[in-house]
Every structure is written in C-alpha cells, then in structure tokens.
C-alpha positions, 0 to 999 in steps of 0.5 A: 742834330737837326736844323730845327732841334739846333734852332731850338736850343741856340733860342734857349742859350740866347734866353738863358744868357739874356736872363743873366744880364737883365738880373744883373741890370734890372734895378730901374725896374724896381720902386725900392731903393737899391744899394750894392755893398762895396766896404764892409768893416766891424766895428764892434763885437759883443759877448751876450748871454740868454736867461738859459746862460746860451751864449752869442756874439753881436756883431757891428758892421759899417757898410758903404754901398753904392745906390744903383737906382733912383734918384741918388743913382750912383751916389754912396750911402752909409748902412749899419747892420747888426747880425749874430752867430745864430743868424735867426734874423739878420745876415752878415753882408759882403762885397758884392751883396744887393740890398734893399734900402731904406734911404732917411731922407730927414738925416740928408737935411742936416748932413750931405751923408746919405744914411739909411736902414737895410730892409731886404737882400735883392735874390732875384739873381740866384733865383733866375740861376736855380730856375735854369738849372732845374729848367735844364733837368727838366729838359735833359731827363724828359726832353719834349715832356721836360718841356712841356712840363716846365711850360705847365709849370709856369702857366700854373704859377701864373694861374695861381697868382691871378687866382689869388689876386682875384680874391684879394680884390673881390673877396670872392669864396675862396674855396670856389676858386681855388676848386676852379683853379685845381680843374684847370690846373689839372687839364693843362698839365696833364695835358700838356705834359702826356697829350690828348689821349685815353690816358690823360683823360682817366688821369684828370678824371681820377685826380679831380676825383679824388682832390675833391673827395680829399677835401670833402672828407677833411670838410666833413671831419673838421664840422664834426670835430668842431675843428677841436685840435687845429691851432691856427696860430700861424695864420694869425696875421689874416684878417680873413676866415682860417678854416676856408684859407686852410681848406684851401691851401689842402686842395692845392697842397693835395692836388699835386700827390693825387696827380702823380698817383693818378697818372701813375695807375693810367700809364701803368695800366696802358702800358700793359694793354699796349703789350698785350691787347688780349689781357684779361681785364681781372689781370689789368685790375690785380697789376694795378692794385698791386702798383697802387699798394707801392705807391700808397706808401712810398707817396704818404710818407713824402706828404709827411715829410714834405709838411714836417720839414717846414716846421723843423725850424719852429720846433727847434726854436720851441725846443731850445726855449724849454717848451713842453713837448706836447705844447710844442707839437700841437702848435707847430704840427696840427695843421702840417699832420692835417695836411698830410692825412687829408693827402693820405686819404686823397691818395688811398682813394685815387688809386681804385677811382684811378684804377676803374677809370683807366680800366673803363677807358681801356675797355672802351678802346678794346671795343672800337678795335 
C-alpha cells in the first residue's frame, strides 16, 4: 500500500467515525424540540373491528423521554402514543428511540409536568449509517470510479435541491430548469466518473439526446391526448401546475436509464475498437445493435418495476377496502406506467442515437491515427 493510498483511507476512517459522533450529538443543531425515550409502559390495550369485520388491536403507551435540546435540555417529559398492529400510521417506540416533539407549553402553566405531542422519529443516524455502507460499495467495487461516482452523486444531489429551491422562490418554468439541471448533471457525472474522452463525450451526446426526445414525445402525446387518462391524484396537495410538474419529474426519472444505455453502447463499442483497431465499422454497428437489443429489455423492465413498486402499498390499501380493480389501477398506476413507457421510448431510441454518436467518435479517432 502506498503512502499516498494509506493517507487516503486513514481520511475516510476519520470522516466515517466523525460522522457517527456527530449524528449522535447533533441535537442543537435542530429548532425542534428533541426527546430521547427512556420508559415506555402499556397502559391499555383494545380490541377494534372494521365495517368489513378486519380485526386490530390498539395500543396505549405512557412514555417518559428525556429533552436532549432547547430550553428544557435535560429535563423529562410525559408522551402518550397510541399505535396498532397494522402500523399504517403510527410506530411503537423503545428505549433508545429519538423523537421529534411537540412540547405544550399551555399544560406546563398549570402543572410543573412537561407534556407534549410526538410528531416525528429523528432518522438521521440510520440514514448517515446506510449512506456509508453504500459509500463503502461504491468504493470496494470501483475503487477510483466508486469514488468519483459517489462525488457525482452528492454533487448532483446538491444540484437538485438548489434547483428546486430556486423555483419554489422565483416560480421560474419548471421545465426550463429541470432541462438545465439534466445538462448538468449529465456532464458532471460522466464526466467525473469516466473521464475526458471520446467515450464520454458520445455518451452526453446521446443521453441528452435522448432524455429530450423522451420528454418531447411524452409532451407531444399527453396535448394530443388532452392528457385523458392521467389521474393526478397524488399531486393533489400542489398548488402549482400538475402537468409541468410531472414532465418535470419524467426528465429526471428518465435521465438515469438513458445514461446507463448510453454509456453502456459508448464503452462497448470502444472496447471493441481498442481490440481491434482494423474493425470494419458494419462489425462495430451489428455488435452494437445486438448489445443494444439486450439492454433494451433487461432496462425497460427495471423502469417498470422501479415505478409500480412505490404504488405497491396504495394498492393493497385500495384492494383491502373492496375498490374495484379497474378503479384501483387507474388511480395509483396511470402516472408510474407513463413514467415507465416514456423511460421505454428514451431508451429504444438512445441506443441507435447511441450507436452513431460513438460510431462517429470512433471514426474520427481512426482518422487522426
């Protein structure tokens, strides 16, 4: 190992272990109130029974937490929390859980107890924990890349929440700088992750490419459509336009399939000019369609998949409750299978956009040797 390598890694040990602590000390940081539970007890239990004779049992539970931040730091504090089997809504807390509260500062008038209500658990901790581990991947699998990637990844992240942010307080059109934001995203994490290079070059070529034309044919059919058909249900707590909202979520939901076809086609085509520098550029367009035809299905199918599963739990929710199949479909399924066939159409067309890019770069190298 290398002096330079070891110096690496000893940085990444130190920022993996201070990230621990300050998750675990981090309270002051925070304008809500903070409790961490230290007695739990059941007080009641109850025995309920649905209109469609389903059965659950509530629970009662007293809980005393200790503040952690504020200006009651240290001080103890009485929580009821009510929770069932089913969990739909509520959570059953133990010792050791972090919660976020509510203190009611008109009970404390009358009675030297500090009472409250529990709005929130405080999950910063597993989240910091499971970012590590997926850091750590990252780095074993690709090592320099797996760096890169991950650098990409929070730089993006980053990105997005500006973006955002930025529209929330200007209103800006939202298609505009979500397009924007797509450029950019895609630059830097190819970039980044494979260099500055003929390869990368025909790969943000052909994922711009087709993340626009993605988005334009999806445009294209939802004003011919009248968007008959799209239930926007979901979205029904904005106050700002569905349809550009959800175009807008279509380029970023299809920007990340797009990519991996595209840079898929790019490297697979270099690799087998690096090979063989004499290939005949028929051979190059065959071997790239074929790799094309086994993405196209293996990547469709995880677009699908990737949007039905979020709606897995609404439809059990509809199905319990008797909703008619049809009804249930449309209404938790119309936007994920429109996000899914407009992912289907940007990849389809970005492996030959993909192809003939690659293919031009590659010619273009062949010229200058």
């Amino acid at each position: 190992m290398t002096y330079k390598r070891a110096i690496f890694y000893l940085i990444i040990f130190l920022l993996f272990i201070s990230s621990l602590i300050f998750v675990h000390h981090n309270y002051t940081f925070y304008n809500q109130t903070i409790a961490k539970v230290v007695e739990t007890k059941i007080e009641e239990t109850t025995e309920v029974t649905d209109q469609y004779e389903n059965k659950d049992t509530l629970y009662t539970q007293h809980i005393v937490a200790e503040i952690k931040n504020g200006e009651h730091k240290g001080k103890q504090m009485i929580l009821t929390n009510e929770y069932s089997n089913s969990g739909a809504y509520d959570y059953h807390f133990a010792i050791g859980n972090e919660l976020f509260v509510k203190i009611d500062k008109n009970a404390m008038q009358d009675s030297a107890t500090i009472t409250g209500d529990i709005i929130d658990v405080k999950r910063d901790k597993y989240l910091v924990i499971i970012a590590w581990i997926f850091f750590f991947t990252l780095l074993i699998v690709g090592k320099k890349q797996g760096l890169f990637a991950s650098v990409s990844l929070v730089v993006n992240i980053m990105l997005l929440s500006y973006a955002l942010d930025f529209y929330i307080k200007t209103n800006t059109n939202l298609l505009w700088i979500c397009g924007m934001t797509v450029i950019i995203f895609t630059v830097i994490s190819l970039l980044l992750v494979n260099g500055r290079n003929e390869k990368t070059y025909a790969a943000i070529i052909a994922t711009l490419l087709g993340t626009f034309f993605a988005v334009f044919v999806t445009y294209l059919a939802m004003w011919v459509t009248n968007e008959n058909g799209l239930r926007y249900e979901e979205m029904q707590f904005l106050t700002r336009p569905y349809h550009l909202i959800f175009l807008a979520g279509l380029f970023i939901g299809s920007l990340g399939a797009v990519m991996d076809v595209a840079i898929s086609i790019s490297s697979a085509i270099f690799e087998l000019y690096e090979k063989n520098h004499d290939i005949p550029i028929q051979q190059l367009k065959k071997s790239g369609f074929d790799i094309g035809k086994d993405i196209m299905g293996t990547m469709t199918n995880i677009l699908f998949f990737a949007y039905v599963s979020g709606s897995i739990p609404m439809l059990i929710l509809y199905i319990s409750n008797y909703s008619p199949l049809g009804f249930t479909l449309t209404m938790n399924l119309s936007l994920e299978l429109a996000r899914a066939l407009a992912g289907g159409i940007g990849i389809v067309i970005t492996i030959p956009i993909g192809l003939y890019t690659t293919i031009f770069f590659v010619n273009r190298k062949r010229a200058k040797q």
